[in-house]
N, C-alpha and C positions, 0 to 999 in steps of 0.2 A: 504494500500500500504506500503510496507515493507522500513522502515527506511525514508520514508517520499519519495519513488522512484516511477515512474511508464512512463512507455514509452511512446514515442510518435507514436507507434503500438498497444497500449493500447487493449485490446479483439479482437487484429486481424481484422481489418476492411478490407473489398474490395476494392481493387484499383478501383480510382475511371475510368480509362478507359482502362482495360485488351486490351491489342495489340495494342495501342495508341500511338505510336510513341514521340511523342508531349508530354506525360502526364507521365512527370519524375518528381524527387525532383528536388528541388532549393533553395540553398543556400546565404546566404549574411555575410560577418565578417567585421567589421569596426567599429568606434565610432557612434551611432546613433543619434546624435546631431549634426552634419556633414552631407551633402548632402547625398543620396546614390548613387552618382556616384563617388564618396571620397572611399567611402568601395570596396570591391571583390565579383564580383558574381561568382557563379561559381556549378557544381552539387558538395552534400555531397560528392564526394568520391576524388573530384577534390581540397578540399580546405583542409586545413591543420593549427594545432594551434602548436604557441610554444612547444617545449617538458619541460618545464621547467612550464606553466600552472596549475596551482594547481588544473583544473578542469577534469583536465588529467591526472596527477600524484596522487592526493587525493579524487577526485570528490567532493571537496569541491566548491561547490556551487547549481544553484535553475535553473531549469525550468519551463515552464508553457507549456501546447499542449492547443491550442485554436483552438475548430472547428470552417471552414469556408466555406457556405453555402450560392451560390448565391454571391459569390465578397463580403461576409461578414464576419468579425468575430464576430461569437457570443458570447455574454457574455464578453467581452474581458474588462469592468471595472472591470467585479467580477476578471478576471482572474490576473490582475493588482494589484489590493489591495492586493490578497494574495500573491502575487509575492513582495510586497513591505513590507509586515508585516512579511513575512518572513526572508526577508533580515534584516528586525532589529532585528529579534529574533537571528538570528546567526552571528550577527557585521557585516554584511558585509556593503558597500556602497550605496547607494537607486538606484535599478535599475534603465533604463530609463521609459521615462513618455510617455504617452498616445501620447502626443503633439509632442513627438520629434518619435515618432514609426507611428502612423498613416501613415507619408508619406513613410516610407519604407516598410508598409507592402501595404500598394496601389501599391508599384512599386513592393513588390515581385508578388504578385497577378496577376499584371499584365503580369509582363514576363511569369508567369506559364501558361497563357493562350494556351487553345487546339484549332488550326483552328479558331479562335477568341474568342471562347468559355470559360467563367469563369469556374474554375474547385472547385469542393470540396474537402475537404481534413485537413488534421492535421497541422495546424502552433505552432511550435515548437519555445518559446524563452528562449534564454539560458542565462546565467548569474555566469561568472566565477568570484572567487575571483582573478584572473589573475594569472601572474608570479612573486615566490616570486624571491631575492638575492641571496639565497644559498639555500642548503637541507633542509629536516627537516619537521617538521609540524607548526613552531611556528610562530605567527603575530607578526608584529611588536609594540615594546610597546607604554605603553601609553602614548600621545604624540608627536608620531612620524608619520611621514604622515603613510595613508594606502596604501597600493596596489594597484597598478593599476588594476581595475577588466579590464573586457572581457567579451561583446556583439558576438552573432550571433545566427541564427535563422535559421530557416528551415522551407519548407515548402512540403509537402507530401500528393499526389493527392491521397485520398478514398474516400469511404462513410462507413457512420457508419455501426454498422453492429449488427442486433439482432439475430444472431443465436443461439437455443440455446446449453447448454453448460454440461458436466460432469463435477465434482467437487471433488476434493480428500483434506480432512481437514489434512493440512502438521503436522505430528507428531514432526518435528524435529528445524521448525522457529516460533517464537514465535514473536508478535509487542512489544515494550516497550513502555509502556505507559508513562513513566515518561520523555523520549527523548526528549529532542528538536528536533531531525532531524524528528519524530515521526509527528509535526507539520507541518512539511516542504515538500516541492516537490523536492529531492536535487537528484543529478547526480547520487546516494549511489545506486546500482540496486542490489547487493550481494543476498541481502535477498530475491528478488522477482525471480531471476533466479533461487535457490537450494529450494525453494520452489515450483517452477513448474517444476523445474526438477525432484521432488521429484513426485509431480504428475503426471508427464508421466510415471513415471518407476512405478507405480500403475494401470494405463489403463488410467485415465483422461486426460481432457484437460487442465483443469485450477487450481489452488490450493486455498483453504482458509484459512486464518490465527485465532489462537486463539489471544487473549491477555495474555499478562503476569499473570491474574487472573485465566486463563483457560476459559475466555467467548468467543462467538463468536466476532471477530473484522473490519474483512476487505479480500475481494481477495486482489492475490498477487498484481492486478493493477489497480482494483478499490473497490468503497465501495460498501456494502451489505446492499441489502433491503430486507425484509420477509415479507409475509404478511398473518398474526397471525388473526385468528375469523373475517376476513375482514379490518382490519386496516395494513396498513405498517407502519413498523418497520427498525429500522437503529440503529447499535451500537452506544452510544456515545463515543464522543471525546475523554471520559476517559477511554475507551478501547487503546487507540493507536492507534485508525483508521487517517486517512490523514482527513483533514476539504478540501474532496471535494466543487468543483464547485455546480455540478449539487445537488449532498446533500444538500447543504446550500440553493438550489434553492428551494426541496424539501422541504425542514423544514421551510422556508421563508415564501411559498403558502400554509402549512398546510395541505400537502396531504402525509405526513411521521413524523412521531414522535420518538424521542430516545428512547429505552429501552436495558436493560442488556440480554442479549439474551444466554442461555446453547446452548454450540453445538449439546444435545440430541436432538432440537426440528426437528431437518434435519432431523435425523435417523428415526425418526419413521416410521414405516410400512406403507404402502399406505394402504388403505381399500379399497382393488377391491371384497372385499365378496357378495356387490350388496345389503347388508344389509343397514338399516339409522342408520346413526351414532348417539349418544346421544349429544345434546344441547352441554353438557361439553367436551364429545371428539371437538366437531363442535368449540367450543369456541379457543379451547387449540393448533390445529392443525394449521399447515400449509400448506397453500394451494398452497404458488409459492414464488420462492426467486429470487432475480436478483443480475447481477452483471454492478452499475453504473459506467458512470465516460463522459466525454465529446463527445467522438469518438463515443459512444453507449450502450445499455443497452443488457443482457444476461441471458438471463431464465434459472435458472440452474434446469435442468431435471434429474439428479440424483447426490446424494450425497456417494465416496466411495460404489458406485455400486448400493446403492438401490435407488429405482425411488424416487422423491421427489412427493408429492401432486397427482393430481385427473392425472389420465392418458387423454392423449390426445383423444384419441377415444370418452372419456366420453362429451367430449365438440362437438363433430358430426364436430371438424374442426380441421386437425392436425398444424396448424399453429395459435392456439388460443394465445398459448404464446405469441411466436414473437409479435404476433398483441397487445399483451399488454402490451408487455414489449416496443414496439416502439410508443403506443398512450400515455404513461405514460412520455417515455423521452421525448417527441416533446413538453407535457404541460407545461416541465419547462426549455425550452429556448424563451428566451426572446432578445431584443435588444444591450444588451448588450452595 
C-alpha cells in the first residue's frame, strides 16, 4: 500500500444491503474518552473537520478499516497495536484505547442497524494530528505541549469481496522502503490513486507496486501473496510493503512465509499446451497470486494482460479461485 495508504473501500467490497434504505455510512467526531452522546453523529457527508486540520491540509496522520462481522470487530487488538506503534513511529500522540473505543463502537454499531438487523461492513478509525496555530508543516518544538490530535470514525455497510481481479505492474510508482510512512497506515493516498489510475488507462483493474529495488512489493491497497511450487509467498517488510493485519495473521499461523519475489515470476506464460510440465518448471511457477488486506482477498487472474497460472476451466469449476482465495482469508480471522 503506497506511502503506508489504503482505503476504507479497500478491493471494492459489496454493499453490504444494495437498495436498503437503512444500510448507509455513519459517522461519529468527538473526544472518545467522553461519552458518545458528548460527540456528533451524523452520515460522512453530513459532518465536517476544521479547515485548518492537518489531516486535511497534510494528511498527516493514521487510520485503521476494521472488518465487522456479526456486531463484531474482528481482529481489532491487532488493528490497535499497529495503530498505536505507528503513532510513535511518527511523534504523534497515542491514539485512543481499546477501553475508551469499545463503547463507541457498540453505539456506532448499533445505530447502523438495518430493520434490527446487525450489519457488516468497514469500521474506519481515524487519527489526526489535529489543528496546528498557523501555516506550514512544522511541530511544535521540543518541549512544548503537542497538538491537539483528532478522533473520528466511520463506519460503512459491505461484505468482503473475492472477486477476482486484472492487475497492471505500475511503471511509474514505486514503494520506498526506507519510509517511515512506508510502515504506517496514514491518510497519504497520492501514490495509490496515480497508480491505479495508471492501471485503468492500461485495461486493469487494480495496480501493483514494485519496490525501490525493483522487487515485487504490494497492491496499490493491499498486500501480495503468491503461491510458488505450492507454498505462499509474501514480500517482506523490506520491500516497503504496509505490515498488514491479515499478513501478520498469515505469517503468525505459518500458512505464508517472506521471500524476495522478481516481478518476472507473474509474467510467465501459462502452459495451456496440455503437455506435463517438468518437476523444475512445477517447482519454479506460479500457480495463483492474491491481493490481501481486511475487507477481502483477490485472485488476481491476469497480470498486464497475460493470464496468470492454471486456467479456470482446468479446475472443472470457474469459481475455484474465489473459493480459495475466501477459505484462505476466513482461516486467518480470529477474535480479535
Amino acid at each position: 500500500m503506497p506511502a503506508g495508504a489504503a482505503t476504507s473501500g479497500d478491493l471494492d467490497p459489496s454493499p453490504a444491503s444494495v437498495g436498503a434504505p437503512l444500510a448507509q455510512p455513519i459517522a461519529w467526531i468527538g473526544d472518545p474518552s467522553q461519552p458518545a452522546e458528548r460527540g456528533q453523529w451524523g452520515r460522512p457527508n453530513q459532518l465536517g473537520l476544521p479547515l485548518d486540520d492537518r489531516g486535511l491540509t497534510l494528511a498527516d496522520g493514521l487510520f485503521e478499516t476494521v472488518l465487522v462481522e456479526q456486531g463484531q470487530a474482528r481482529l481489532l487488538e491487532a488493528h490497535l497495536e499497529r495503530w498505536r506503534r505507528s503513532a510513535a513511529l511518527l511523534g504523534m500522540e497515542p491514539p485512543p484505547n481499546r477501553q475508551g473505543l469499545e463503547p463507541l463502537i457498540a453505539a456506532t454499531l448499533e445505530r447502523s442497524q438495518a430493520g434490527g438487523r446487525a450489519l457488516d461492513g468497514a469500521l474506519r478509525l481515524n487519527w489526526s494530528r489535529g489543528s496546528a496555530p498557523g501555516r506550514g508543516i512544522d511541530l511544535p518544538a521540543e518541549g512544548e505541549p503537542p497538538l491537539p490530535h483528532r478522533f473520528w470514525l466511520q463506519f460503512t455497510p459491505l461484505q468482503p469481496s473475492f472477486r477476482p481481479v486484472t492487475v497492471w505492474i505500475s511503471q511509474l510508482e514505486r514503494r520506498q522502503a526506507t519510509s517511515l510512512l512506508s510502515q504506517c497506515k496514514t491518510f497519504a493516498y497520492g501514490q495509490a490513486i496515480q497508480a491505479r489510475r495508471e492501471a485503468r488507462s492500461a485495461g486493469a483493474e487494480e495496480a501493483l507496486l514494485l519496490g525501490t529495488g525493483g522487487e515485487l512489493c504490494c497492491g496499490a491497497t493491499a498486500n501480495l501473496l503468491v503461491c510458488r511450487g505450492g507454498t505462499w509467498l509474501t514480500p517482506p517488510l523490506a520491500s516497503g510493503c504496509l505490515p498488514g493485519v491479515m499478513r501478520g495473521r498469515a505469517l503468525e499461523l505459518g500458512l505464508v512465509r517472506e521471500a524476495t519475489l522478481d516481478p518476472g515470476l507473474l509474467l510467465q506464460p501459462a502452459d495451456d499446451s496440455g503437455h506435463h510440465p517438468s518437476k523444475d518448471s512445477v517447482k519454479d511457477s506460479v500457480s495463483a497470486a492474491l491481493l490481501l488486506n481486511s475487507l477481502g482477498c483477490r485472485p488476481i487472474r491476469a497480470v498486464n494482460g497475460q493470464v496468470l497460472g492454471p486456467a479456470d476451466q482446468a479446475h472443472g469449476d470457474p469459481g475455484w479461485a474465489s473459493s480459495l482465495a475466501e477459505s484462505l482469508w476466513r482461516s486467518l480471522l480470529g477474535t480479535g
